[in-house]
N, C-alpha and C positions, 0 to 999 in steps of 0.2 A: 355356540360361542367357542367352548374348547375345539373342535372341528377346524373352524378360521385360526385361529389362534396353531394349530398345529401349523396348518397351510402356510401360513406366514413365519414362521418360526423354521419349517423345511426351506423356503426359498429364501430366507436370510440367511441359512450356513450355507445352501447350493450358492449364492454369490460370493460369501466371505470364501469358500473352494476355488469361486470363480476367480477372484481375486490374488485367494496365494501362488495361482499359478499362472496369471500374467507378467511374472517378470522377464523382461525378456534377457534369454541368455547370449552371450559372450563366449566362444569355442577359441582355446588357444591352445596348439601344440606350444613347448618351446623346448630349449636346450638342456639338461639336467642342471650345468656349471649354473644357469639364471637362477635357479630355484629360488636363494633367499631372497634375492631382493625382488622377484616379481610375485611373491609369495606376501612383502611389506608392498609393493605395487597396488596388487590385486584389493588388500584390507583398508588402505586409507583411500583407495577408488569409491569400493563398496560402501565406506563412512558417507562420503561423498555422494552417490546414489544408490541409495538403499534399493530402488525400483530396478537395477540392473543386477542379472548375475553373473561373473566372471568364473568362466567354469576352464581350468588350465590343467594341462598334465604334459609333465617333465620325462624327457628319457633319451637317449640319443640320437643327433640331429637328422641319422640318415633313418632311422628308426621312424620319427617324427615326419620326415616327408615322406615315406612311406604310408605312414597311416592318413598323413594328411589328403594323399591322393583318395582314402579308400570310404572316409568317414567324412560328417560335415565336418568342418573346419572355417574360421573366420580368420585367424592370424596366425603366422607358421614365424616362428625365431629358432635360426640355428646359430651354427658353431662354426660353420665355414660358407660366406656368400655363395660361396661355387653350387652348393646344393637347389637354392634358390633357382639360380641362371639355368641348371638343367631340366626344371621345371614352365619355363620361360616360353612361350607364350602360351603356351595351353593352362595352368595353374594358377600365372600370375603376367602382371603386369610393368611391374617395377619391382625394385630390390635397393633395401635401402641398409649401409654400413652403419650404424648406431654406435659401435663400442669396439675395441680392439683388444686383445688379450696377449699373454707370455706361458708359456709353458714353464715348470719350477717342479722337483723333485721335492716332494712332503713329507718330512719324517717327526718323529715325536724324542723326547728325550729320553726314551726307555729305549730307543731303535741303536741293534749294535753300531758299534763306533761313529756314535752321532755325533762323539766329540772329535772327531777327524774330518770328517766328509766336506769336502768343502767343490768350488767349482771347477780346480783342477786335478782332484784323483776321485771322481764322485764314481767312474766307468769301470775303476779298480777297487775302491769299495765294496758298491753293489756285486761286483762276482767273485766276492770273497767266499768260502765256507759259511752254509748257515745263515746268509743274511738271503732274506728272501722279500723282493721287490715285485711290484705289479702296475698295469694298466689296464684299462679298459677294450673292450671287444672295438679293433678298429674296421669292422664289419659292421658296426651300429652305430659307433660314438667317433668322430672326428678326433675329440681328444685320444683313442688309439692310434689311429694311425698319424696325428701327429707327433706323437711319441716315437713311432717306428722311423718313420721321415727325419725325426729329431738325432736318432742313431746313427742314423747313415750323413748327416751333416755334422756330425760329431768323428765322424770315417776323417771328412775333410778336414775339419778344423784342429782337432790334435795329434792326428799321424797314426800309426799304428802304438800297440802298448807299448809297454819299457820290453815284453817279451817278445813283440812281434804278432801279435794278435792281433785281429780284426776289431774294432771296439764294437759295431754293431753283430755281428756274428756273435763276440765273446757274450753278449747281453743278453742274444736271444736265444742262446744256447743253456745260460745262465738261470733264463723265468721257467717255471715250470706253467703247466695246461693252467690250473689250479690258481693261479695271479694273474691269469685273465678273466675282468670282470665283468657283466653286462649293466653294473653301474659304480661310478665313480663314486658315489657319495659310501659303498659299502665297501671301497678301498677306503677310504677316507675314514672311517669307523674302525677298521680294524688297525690303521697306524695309529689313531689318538688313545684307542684301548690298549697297543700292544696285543692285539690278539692272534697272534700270527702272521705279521706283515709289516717289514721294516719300512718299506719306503715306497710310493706312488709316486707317478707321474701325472699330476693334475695341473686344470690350469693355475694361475698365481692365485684370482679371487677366490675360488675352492681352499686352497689353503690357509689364508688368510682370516676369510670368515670360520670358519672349524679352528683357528689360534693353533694352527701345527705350524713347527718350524720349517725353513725351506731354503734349500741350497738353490741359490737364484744362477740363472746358466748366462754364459757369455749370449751376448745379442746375436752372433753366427749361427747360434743353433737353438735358442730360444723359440723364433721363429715370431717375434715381437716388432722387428724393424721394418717398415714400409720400403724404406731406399734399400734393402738388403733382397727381395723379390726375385731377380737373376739370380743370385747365389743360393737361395732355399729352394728355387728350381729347379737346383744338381740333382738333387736327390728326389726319388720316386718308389711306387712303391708296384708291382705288376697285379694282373686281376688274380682274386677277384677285387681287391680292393679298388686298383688302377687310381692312384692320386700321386699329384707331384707336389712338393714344398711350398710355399708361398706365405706370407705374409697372415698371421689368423685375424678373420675379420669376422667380425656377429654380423647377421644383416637380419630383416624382419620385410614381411611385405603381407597385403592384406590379401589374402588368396579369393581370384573371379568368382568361386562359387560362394561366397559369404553369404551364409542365411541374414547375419544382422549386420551390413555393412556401416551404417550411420553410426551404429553403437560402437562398435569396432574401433571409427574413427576415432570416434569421442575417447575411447580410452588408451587408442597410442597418441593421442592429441598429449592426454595428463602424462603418458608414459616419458614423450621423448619433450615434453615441457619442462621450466627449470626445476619444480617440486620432482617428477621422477626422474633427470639426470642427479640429483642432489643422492637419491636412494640407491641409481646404480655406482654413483662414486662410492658412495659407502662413507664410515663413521670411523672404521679403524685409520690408525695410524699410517699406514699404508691404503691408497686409494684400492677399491676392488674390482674396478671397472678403468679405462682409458675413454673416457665419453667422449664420442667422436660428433661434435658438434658445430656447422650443420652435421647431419647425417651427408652421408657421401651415397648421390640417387643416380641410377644408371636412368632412367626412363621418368626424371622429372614433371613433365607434361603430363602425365599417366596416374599423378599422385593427387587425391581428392583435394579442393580446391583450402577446405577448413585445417587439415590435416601438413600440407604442404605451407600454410604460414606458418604454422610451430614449428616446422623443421626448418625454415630458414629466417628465423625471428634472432636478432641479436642478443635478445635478454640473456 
């Protein structure tokens, strides 16, 4: 009796084993800027179907398509479409515009002369003595080198200084090694601490969600306006970077090699539905996202049949 009784008691925990490890997973690189809200995404999914797990990891976009090429992956969101597109047709099949962004300078109220800085002497601020500003590695993270691109449109838009200085030279001349970061969120830490770091270049939602202050930049060089596209084109940057100006646009697309394609669906189905455009707009007072709704799809035909009514549903 104890014998059976063992037997049956081994093969009732080998299935309960068998069981906690049927859930099937969900693989998502995405953007770092997403983190929070696909972070509140991912949890009231999970509420949602407990039998699914959503397993995501954040870092920047070109980083992210890089790994994506190298590891399973089921859903890739960056920071700039164009990443997408050069992945195109081997990677993916579609690419879809979800949300749109602005670039904004983040500083805290302990950051020298916070009480000056404003959208017309922000370029003579920053390369004052002692104040020390940073971005992101634009070697990994889009938000770099649109920062850089954001310099050189800033060449155009206000002239050279009162001294005659280059304003994009003056700036890069101005960062040291040292405030180039390989993630945004650890600039973003050291300007709300004061820990060494007066002012970032993040995008808007980044700063807004962390409740750091932000000197909002003129639309010329923001890099927020759609109809402004020719004009953020002036400006480029050479390899190894090699990127030109344009419009920042998020896009998402569900990558050919998806181990769990259905499930995938199912969850940019809630994502780009009205419950997670609700999460990417955000709660603050200031929206934290521009939810670009429909999504804007290069290769419509290409997008799963379930998946493609959310995205063009008027709710």
């Amino acid at each position: 009796m104890k014998k059976w009784l063992s037997i049956a008691l081994a093969a009732a925990f080998a299935a309960g084993l068998a069981g906690c490890g049927s859930k099937k997973q969900v693989i998502i690189f995405h953007a770092d800027a997403l983190t929070v809200p696909m972070n509140q995404l991912i949890a009231a999914y999970q509420r949602l179907h407990p039998d699914v797990e959503i397993h995501a990891e954040a870092k920047g976009s070109v980083l992210c398509a890089q790994t994506a090429r190298q590891r399973d992956c089921d859903i890739l969101m960056v920071a700039d479409a164009r990443i997408i597109e050069q992945m195109q047709p081997q990677y993916a099949e579609w690419n879809a515009i979800f949300t749109t962004n602005e670039m904004v300078i983040a500083f805290s109220q302990k950051s020298k002369h916070a009480a000056e800085i404003n959208e017309q002497n922000w370029y003579e601020v920053l390369t004052r003595p002692g104040v020390v500003f940073g971005h992101s590695n634009p070697e990994h993270d889009p938000c770099g080198y649109w920062t850089l691109i954001m310099w050189k449109l800033a060449d155009l838009h206000y002239g050279p200084m009162a001294d005659g200085r280059i304003i994009s030279e003056t700036l890069a001349a101005a960062r040291t090694p040292e405030s180039i970061k390989s993630d945004t969120h650890i600039m973003l830490n050291l300007v709300d601490s004061s820990a060494g770091m007066d002012y970032c270049f993040v995008y808007k939602n980044q700063a807004v969600e962390q409740n750091l202050k932000i000197v909002e930049l003129p639309k010329e060089i923001n890099l927020s306006d759609p109809d402004l596209g020719d004009f953020y084109g002036r400006a480029s940057l050479p390899e190894p970077i090699n990127r030109t100006g344009a419009p920042i646009a998020f896009s998402l697309t569900l990558l050919k090699k998806a181990r769990e394609p259905e499930e995938a669906v199912k969850f940019l189905s809630y994502m780009l539905g009205p419950d997670g455009r609700k999460v990417l707009r955000g709660n603050k007072a200031v929206a934290s996202f521009n939810v670009v709704h429909p999504p804007i799809v290069d290769h419509p035909n290409k997008v799963p049949a379930a998946l493609k009514a959310v995205m063009f549903d008027e709710k």
